[in-house]
MIBA-245940 format. One record per residue (C-alpha): residue number from 1; residue in one letter; x, y negated, z negated. Coordinates in nm, 3 decimals. Each point is the difference from the previous one (the first is absolute). Example, Ala and Ser with C-alpha at 12.3 -4.5 7.8 and 13.67 -1.06 7.14 Angstrom:
// MIBA-245940
REC    k  r     east    north       up
REC    1  A    1.230    0.450   -0.780
REC    2  S    0.137   -0.344    0.066
// end
This chain:
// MIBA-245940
REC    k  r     east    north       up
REC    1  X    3.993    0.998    4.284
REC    2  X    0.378   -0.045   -0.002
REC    3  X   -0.007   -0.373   -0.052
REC    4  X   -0.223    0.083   -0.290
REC    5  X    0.239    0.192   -0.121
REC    6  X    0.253   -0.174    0.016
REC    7  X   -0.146   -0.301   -0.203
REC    8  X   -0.097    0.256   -0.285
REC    9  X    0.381    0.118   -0.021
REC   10  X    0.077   -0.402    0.057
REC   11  X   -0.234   -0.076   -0.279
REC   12  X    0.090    0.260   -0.232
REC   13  X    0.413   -0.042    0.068
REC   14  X   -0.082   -0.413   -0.101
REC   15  X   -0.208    0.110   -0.345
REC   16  X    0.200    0.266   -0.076
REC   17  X    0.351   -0.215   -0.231
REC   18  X   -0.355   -0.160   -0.187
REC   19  X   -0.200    0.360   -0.056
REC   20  X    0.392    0.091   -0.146
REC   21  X    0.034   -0.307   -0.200
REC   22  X   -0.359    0.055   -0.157
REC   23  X    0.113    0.330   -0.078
REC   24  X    0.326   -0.034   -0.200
REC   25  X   -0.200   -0.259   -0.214
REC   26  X   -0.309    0.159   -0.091
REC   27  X   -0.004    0.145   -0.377
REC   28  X   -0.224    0.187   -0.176
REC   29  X   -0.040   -0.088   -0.371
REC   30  X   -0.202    0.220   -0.156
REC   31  X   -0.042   -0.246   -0.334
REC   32  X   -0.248   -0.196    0.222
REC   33  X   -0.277    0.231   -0.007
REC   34  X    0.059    0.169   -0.358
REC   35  X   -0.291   -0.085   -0.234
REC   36  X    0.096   -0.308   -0.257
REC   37  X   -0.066    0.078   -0.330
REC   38  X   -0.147   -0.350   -0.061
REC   39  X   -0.308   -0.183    0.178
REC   40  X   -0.114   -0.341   -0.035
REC   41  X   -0.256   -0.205    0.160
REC   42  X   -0.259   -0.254   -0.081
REC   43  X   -0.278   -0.246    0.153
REC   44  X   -0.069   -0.371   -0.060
REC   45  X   -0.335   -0.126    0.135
REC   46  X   -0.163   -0.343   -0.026
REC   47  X   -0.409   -0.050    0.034
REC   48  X   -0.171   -0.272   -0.014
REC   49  X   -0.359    0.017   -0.062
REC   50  X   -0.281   -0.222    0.044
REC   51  X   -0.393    0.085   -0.168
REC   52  X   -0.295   -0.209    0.072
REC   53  X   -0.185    0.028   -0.291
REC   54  X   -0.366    0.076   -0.071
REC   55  X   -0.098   -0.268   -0.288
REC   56  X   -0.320    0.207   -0.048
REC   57  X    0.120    0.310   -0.053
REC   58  X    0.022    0.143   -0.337
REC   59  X    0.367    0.076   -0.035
REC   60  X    0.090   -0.357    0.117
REC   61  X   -0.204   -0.127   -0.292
REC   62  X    0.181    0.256   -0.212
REC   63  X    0.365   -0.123    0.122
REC   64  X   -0.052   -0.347    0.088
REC   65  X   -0.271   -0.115   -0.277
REC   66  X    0.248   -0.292   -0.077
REC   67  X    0.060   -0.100    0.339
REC   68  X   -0.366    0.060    0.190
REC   69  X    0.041   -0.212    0.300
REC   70  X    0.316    0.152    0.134
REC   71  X   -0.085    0.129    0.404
REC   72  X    0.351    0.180    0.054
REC   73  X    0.298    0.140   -0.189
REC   74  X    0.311   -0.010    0.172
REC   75  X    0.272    0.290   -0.130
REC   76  X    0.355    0.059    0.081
REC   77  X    0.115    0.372   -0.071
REC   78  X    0.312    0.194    0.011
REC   79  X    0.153    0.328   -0.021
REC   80  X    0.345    0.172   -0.048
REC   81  X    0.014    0.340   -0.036
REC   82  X    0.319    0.154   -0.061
REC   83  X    0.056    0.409    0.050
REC   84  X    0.283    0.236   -0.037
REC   85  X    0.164    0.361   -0.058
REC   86  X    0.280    0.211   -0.083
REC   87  X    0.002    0.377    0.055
REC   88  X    0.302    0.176   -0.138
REC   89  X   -0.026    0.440    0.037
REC   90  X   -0.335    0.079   -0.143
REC   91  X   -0.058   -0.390   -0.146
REC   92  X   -0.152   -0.251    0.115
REC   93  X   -0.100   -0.398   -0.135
REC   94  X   -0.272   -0.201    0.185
REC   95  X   -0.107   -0.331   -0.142
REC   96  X   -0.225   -0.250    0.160
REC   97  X   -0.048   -0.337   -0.143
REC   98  X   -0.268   -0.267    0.125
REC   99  X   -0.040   -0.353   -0.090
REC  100  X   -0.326   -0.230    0.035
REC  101  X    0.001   -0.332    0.042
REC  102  X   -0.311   -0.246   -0.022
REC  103  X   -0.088   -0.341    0.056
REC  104  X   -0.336   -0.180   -0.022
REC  105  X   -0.162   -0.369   -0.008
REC  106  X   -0.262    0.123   -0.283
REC  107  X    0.255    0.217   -0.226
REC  108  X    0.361   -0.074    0.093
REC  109  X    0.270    0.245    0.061
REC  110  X    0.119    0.374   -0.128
REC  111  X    0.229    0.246    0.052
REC  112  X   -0.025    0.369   -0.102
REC  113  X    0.309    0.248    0.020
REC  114  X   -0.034    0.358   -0.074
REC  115  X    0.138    0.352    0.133
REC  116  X   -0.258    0.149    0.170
REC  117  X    0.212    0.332    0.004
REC  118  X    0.282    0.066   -0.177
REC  119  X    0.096    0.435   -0.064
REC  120  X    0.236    0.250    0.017
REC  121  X   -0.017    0.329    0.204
REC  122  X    0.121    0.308    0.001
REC  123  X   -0.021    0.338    0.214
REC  124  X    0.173    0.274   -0.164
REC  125  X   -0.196    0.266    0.238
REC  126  X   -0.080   -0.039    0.310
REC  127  X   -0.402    0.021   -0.105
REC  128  X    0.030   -0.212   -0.304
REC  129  X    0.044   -0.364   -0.049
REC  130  X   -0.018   -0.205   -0.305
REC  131  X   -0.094   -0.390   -0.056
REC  132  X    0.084   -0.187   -0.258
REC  133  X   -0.113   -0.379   -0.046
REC  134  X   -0.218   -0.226    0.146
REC  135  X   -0.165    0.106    0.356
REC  136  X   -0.294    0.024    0.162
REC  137  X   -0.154    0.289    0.097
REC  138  X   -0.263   -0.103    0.286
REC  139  X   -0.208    0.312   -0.046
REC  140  X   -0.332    0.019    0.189
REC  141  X   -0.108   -0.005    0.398
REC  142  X   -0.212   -0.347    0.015
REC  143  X    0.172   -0.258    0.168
REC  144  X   -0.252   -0.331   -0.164
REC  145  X   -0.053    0.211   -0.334
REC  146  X    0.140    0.318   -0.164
REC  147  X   -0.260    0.114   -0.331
REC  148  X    0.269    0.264   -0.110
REC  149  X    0.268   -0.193   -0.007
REC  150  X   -0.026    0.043   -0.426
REC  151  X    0.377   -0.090   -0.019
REC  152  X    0.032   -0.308    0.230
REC  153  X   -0.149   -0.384    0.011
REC  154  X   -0.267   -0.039    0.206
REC  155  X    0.026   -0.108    0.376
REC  156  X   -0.101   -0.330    0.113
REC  157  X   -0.213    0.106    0.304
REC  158  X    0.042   -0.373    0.158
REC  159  X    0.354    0.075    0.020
REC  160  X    0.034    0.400   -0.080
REC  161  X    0.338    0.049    0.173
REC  162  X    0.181   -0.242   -0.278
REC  163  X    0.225    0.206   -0.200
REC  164  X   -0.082    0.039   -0.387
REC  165  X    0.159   -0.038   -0.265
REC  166  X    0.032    0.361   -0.167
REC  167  X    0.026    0.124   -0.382
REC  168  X    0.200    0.128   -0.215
REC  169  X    0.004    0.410    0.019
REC  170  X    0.150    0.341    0.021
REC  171  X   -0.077    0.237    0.271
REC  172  X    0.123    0.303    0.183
REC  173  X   -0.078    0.190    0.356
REC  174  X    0.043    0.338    0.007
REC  175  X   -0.067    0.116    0.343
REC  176  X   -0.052    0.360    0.198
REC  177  X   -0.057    0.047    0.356
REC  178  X   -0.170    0.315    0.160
REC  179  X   -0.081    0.156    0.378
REC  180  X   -0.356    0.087   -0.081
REC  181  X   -0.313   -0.208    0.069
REC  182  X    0.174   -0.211   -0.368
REC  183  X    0.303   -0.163    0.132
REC  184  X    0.111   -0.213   -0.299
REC  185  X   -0.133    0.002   -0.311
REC  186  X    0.140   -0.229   -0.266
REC  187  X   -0.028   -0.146   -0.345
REC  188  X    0.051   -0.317   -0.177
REC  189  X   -0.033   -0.078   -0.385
REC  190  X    0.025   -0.344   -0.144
REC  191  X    0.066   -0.143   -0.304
REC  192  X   -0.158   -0.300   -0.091
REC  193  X    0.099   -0.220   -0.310
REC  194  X   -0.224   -0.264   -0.115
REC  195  X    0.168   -0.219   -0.276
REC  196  X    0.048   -0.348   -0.130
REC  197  X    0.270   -0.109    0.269
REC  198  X   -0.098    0.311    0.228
REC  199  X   -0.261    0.014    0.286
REC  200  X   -0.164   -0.252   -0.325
REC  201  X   -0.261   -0.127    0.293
REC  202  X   -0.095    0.340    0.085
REC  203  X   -0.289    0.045   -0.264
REC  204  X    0.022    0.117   -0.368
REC  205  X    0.382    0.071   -0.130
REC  206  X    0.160    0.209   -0.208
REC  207  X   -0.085    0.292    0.202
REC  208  X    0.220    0.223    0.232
REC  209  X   -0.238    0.085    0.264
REC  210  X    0.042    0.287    0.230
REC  211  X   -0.078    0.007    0.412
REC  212  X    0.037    0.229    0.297
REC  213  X   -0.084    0.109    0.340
REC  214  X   -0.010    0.352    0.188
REC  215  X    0.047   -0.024    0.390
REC  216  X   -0.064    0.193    0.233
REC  217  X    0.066    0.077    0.366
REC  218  X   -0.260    0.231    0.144
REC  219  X   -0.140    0.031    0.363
REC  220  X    0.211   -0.300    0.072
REC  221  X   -0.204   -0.178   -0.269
REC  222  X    0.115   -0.213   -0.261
REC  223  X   -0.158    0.058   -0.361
REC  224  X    0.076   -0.169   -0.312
REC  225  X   -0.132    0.080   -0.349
REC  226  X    0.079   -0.267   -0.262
REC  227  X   -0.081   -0.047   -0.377
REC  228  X    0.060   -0.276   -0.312
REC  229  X   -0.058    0.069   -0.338
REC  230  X    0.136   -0.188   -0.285
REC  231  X   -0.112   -0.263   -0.223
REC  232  X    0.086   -0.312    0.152
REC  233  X   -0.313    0.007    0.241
REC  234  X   -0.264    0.291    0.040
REC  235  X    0.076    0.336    0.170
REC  236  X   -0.040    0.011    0.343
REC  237  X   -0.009    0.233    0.312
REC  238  X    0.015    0.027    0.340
REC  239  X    0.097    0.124    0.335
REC  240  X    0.092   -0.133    0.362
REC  241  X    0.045    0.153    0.336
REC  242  X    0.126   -0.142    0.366
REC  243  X   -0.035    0.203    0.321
REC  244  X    0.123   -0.091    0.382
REC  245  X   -0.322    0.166    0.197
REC  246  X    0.188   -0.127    0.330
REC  247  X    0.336   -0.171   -0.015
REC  248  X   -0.148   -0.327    0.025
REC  249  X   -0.303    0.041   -0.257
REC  250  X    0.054    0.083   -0.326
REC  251  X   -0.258   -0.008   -0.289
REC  252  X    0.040   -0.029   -0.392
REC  253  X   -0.165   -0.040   -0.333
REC  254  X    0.013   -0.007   -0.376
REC  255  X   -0.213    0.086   -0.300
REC  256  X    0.071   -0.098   -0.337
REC  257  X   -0.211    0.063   -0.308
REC  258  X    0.063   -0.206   -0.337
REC  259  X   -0.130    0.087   -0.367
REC  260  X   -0.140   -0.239   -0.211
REC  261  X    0.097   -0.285    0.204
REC  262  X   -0.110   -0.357   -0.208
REC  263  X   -0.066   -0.330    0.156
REC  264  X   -0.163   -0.301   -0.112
REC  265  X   -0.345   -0.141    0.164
REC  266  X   -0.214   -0.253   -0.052
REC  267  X   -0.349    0.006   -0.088
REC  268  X   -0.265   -0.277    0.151
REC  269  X   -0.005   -0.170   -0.324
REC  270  X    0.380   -0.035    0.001
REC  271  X    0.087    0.224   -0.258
REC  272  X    0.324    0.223    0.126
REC  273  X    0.006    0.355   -0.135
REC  274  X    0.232    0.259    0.098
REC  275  X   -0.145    0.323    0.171
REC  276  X    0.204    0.372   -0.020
REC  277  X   -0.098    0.224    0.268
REC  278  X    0.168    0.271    0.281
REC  279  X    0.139   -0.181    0.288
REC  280  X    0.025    0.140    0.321
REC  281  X    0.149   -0.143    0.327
REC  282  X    0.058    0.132    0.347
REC  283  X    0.151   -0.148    0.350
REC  284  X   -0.061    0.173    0.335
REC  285  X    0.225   -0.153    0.301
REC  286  X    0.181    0.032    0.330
REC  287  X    0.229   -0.107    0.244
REC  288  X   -0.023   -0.018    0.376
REC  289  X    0.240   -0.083    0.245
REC  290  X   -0.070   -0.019    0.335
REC  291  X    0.146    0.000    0.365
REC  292  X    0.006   -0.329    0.000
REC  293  X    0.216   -0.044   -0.297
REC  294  X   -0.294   -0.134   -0.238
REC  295  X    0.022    0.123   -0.391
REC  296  X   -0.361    0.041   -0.169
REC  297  X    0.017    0.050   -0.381
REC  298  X   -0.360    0.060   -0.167
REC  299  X   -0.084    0.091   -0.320
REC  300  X   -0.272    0.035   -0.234
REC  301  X    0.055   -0.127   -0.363
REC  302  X   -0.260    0.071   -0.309
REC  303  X    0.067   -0.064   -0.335
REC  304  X   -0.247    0.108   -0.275
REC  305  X    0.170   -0.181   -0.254
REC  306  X    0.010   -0.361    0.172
REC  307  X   -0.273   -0.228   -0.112
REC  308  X   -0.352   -0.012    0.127
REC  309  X   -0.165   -0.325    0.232
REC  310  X   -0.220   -0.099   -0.323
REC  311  X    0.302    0.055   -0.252
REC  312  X    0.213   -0.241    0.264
REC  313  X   -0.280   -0.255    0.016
REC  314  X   -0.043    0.018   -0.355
REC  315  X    0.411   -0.115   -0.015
REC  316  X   -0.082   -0.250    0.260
REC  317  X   -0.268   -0.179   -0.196
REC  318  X    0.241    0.006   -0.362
REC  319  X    0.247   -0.200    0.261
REC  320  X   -0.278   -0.237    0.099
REC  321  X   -0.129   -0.098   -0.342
REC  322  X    0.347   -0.038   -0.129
REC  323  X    0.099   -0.234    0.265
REC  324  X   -0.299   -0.230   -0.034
REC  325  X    0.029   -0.003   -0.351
REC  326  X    0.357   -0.136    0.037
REC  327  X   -0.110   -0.228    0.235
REC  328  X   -0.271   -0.151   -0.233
REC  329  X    0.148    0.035   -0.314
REC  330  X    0.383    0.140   -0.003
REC  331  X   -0.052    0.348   -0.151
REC  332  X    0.234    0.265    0.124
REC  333  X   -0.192    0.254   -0.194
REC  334  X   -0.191    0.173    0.323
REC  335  X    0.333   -0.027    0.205
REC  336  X    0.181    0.140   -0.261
REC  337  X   -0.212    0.298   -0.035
REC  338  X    0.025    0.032    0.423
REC  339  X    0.349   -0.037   -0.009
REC  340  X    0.000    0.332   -0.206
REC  341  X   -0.227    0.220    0.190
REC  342  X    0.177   -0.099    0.305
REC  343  X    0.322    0.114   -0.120
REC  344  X   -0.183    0.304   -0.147
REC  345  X   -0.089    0.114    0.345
REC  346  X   -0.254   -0.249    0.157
REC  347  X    0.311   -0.152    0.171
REC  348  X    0.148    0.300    0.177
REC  349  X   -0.001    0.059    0.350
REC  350  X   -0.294    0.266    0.060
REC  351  X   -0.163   -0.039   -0.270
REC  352  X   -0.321    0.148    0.083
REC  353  X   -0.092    0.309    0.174
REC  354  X   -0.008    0.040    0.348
REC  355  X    0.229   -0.130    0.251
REC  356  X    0.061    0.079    0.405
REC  357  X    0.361   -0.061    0.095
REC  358  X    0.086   -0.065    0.399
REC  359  X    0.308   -0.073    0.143
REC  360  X    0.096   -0.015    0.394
REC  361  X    0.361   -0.046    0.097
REC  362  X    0.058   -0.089    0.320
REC  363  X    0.347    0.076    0.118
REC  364  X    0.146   -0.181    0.289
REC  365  X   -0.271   -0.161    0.185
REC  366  X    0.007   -0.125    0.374
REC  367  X    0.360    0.138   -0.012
REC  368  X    0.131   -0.290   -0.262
REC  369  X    0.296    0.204   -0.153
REC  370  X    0.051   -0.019   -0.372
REC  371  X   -0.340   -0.134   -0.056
REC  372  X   -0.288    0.197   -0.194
REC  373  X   -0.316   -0.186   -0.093
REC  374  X   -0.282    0.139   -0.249
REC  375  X   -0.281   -0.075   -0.141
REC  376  X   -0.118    0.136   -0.337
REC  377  X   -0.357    0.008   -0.198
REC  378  X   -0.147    0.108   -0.343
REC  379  X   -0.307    0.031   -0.064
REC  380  X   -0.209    0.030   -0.312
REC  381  X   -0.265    0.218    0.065
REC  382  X   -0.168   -0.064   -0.288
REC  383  X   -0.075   -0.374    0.065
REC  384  X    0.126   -0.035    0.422
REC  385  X    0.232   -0.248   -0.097
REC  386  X    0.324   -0.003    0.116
REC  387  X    0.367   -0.077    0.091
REC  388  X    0.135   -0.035    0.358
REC  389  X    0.402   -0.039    0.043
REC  390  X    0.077   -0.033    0.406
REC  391  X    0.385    0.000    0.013
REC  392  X    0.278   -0.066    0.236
REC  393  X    0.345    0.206   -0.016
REC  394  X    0.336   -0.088    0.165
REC  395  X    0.299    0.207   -0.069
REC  396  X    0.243   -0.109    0.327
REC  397  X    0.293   -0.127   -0.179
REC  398  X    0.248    0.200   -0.162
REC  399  X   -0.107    0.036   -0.345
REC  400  X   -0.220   -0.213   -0.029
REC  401  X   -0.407   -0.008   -0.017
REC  402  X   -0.286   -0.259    0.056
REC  403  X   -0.349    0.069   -0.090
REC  404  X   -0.266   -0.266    0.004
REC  405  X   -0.284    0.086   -0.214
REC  406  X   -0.345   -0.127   -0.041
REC  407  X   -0.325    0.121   -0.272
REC  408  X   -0.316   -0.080    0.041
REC  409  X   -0.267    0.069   -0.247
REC  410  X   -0.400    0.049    0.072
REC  411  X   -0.275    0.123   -0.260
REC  412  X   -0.262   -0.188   -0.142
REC  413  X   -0.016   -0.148   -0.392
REC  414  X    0.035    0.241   -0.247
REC  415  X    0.199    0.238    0.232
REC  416  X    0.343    0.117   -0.072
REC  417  X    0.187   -0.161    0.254
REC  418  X   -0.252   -0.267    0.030
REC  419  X    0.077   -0.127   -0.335
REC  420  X    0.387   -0.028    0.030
REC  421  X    0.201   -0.299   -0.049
REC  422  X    0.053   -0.036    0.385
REC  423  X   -0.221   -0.011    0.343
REC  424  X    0.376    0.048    0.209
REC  425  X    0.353    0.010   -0.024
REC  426  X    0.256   -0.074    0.271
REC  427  X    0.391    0.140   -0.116
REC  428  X    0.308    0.082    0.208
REC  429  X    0.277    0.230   -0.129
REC  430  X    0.313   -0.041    0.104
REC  431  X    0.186    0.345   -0.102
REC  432  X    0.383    0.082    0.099
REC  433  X    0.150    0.334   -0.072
REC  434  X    0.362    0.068   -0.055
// end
């Protein structure tokens, strides 16, 4: 015990001129952990993407009509996104601006630069804020789809955690929160202009169109009820809710009704018309994680205004008889009228009305830090065909992320997915944050 001791007090006697030294020069500057003003940061990603293509597929015929023999399409794509703030007292300036660029062996190159976000805030109260500019607003629970999301673009659900580019708006939150059963209540209007070099891509312009959603907090539940009326596109309504029945399963949904909602069909003959009717969609989900750290997301997607089987077989066939009669005799006429519908609607990802979304995230497996595979399917109910995306995740290097991607596609002729321009595609993106 004493020669213990008297190593400690040796020990201590030897460290203590350094535990001194370290002492006098240690500083505390309190500008290091005061808030900047100003943020900036960005991401730059590269991905290269390869699609085997399906030359009997309708939508090949539609794209590739001059060029029918082609088996693959090789595409280079990249991506800088640029993002930053100032906040100054009770203002604040956020501005986000993404460029696309493309390359192709069928249609060459492009580039595309635009601010996806771009607005000025303000909090004069403590419960009110008010936006200014161009935003986003994300509103809805779905994590493929979101029906009352009235004031935003619509998600991709191949690729629904891609940020959006947003519109051009006015908006407030005025917010109040309670002890009761109602915790937090709040409100948010929006203004909506629709003009010649405003939102013009919206729908019809020269209208200011009005938007808003009530939320609630009740019985740990959250509740959203959201409206659009105007005159750029019909009135619409809806509402949303999202509840955590255990801390690892929560469940959500959406319901959105639309009046006099008009799209175009096509009749057997060939003969489009355009059809005005209510339009009502809902989505139903959840998400599961469990103890062994794998994510389930589920959801249920219908859609009353998407197109029928016969009205998409009816499209498919206009496709069909336009490319052979290019093929025998040069006339664009058929193609031309496909071309249109397509962009009309035809074209758009779930375009008909029923869809099953799964996705399983797998975090972690076999103890490989930093690694997360997944594997993600979607289903159209209304035909079984369908698209299956396994996909492989590595985030181990500072900043920087690698996911290897694959899609399959299965569903007979005449099916949704069995009619697009590709059987599989094979891409890698390269993504670095800084």
């Amino acid at each position: 015990m004493k020669r213990s001791g008297l190593i400690f007090l040796a020990l201590l006697f030897l460290a203590f001129p350094f535990l001194a030294l370290a002492e006098e020069n240690y500083t505390f500057d309190l500008s290091e952990i005061e808030k900047k003003p100003y943020q900036f940061s960005g991401y730059v990603e590269a991905r290269p993407v390869l699609y085997g293509l399906d030359t009997d597929a309708a939508f090949y015929k539609l794209r590739f009509y001059d060029d029918s023999h082609r088996q693959t399409l090789g595409e280079a794509n990249g991506r800088v996104r640029l993002e930053g703030s100032y906040e100054k007292s009770i203002l604040r300036i956020f501005a986000r601006l993404n460029t696309d660029l493309q390359y192709n062996d069928h249609t060459n190159g492009s580039e595309k630069t635009t601010f996806y976000e771009a607005y000025a805030s303000t909090k004069p109260l403590t419960s009110v804020k008010i936006d200014v500019g161009k935003k986003t607003l994300k509103w809805g629970k779905g994590y493929a789809w979101n029906p009352v999301a009235f004031a935003d673009r619509p998600k991709d659900p191949d690729d629904p955690e891609q940020a959006m580019e947003g519109y051009v708006i006015a908006t407030a939150d005025f917010i109040r929160s309670f002890g009761g059963p109602l915790k937090t209540l709040s409100f948010t209007p929006v203004l909506f202009p629709v003009y010649e070099h405003i939102n013009s891509d919206f729908g019809n312009t020269n209208h200011l169109n009005i938007a808003g959603r009530l939320y609630f907090l009740f019985y740990d539940t959250d509740i959203d009820l959201l409206f659009m009326a105007g005159g750029s596109r019909p009135n619409r309504y809806g509402f949303d809710f999202s509840r955590n029945l255990t801390t690892n399963f929560e469940i959500h949904g959406e319901y959105a009704w639309t009046t006099n909602h008009r799209k175009t069909v096509m009749d057997p003959a060939g003969a489009a018309r355009q059809v005005e009717d209510e339009a009502h969609s809902f989505l139903v989900g959840l998400r599961y994680l469990t103890s062994f750290d794998l994510t389930t997301i589920m959801e249920f997607y219908h859609n009353s205004a998407g197109f029928s089987r016969d009205e998409m077989k009816n499209f498919y066939s206009l496709i069909s008889s336009g490319f052979n009669a290019y093929q025998t005799s040069g006339d664009l006429t058929g193609l031309g009228r496909a071309m249109q519908l397509a962009e009309s609607g035809y074209a758009r990802s779930s375009a008909m009305r029923n869809y099953l979304y799964v996705r399983l995230i797998q975090k972690e497996p076999f103890g490989i830090l930093y690694f997360s595979p997944s594997l993600t399917c979607m289903i159209n109910m209304d035909d079984l065909s369908a698209s299956i995306i396994p996909e492989l995740l590595y985030t181990g290097i500072t900043n920087l992320e690698l996911r290897l991607r694959a899609g399959f596609i299965t569903g007979a002729g005449d099916s949704e997915f069995g009619e697009k321009q590709n059987d599989y595609r094979i891409e890698l993106r390269i993504g670095y944050y800084f």
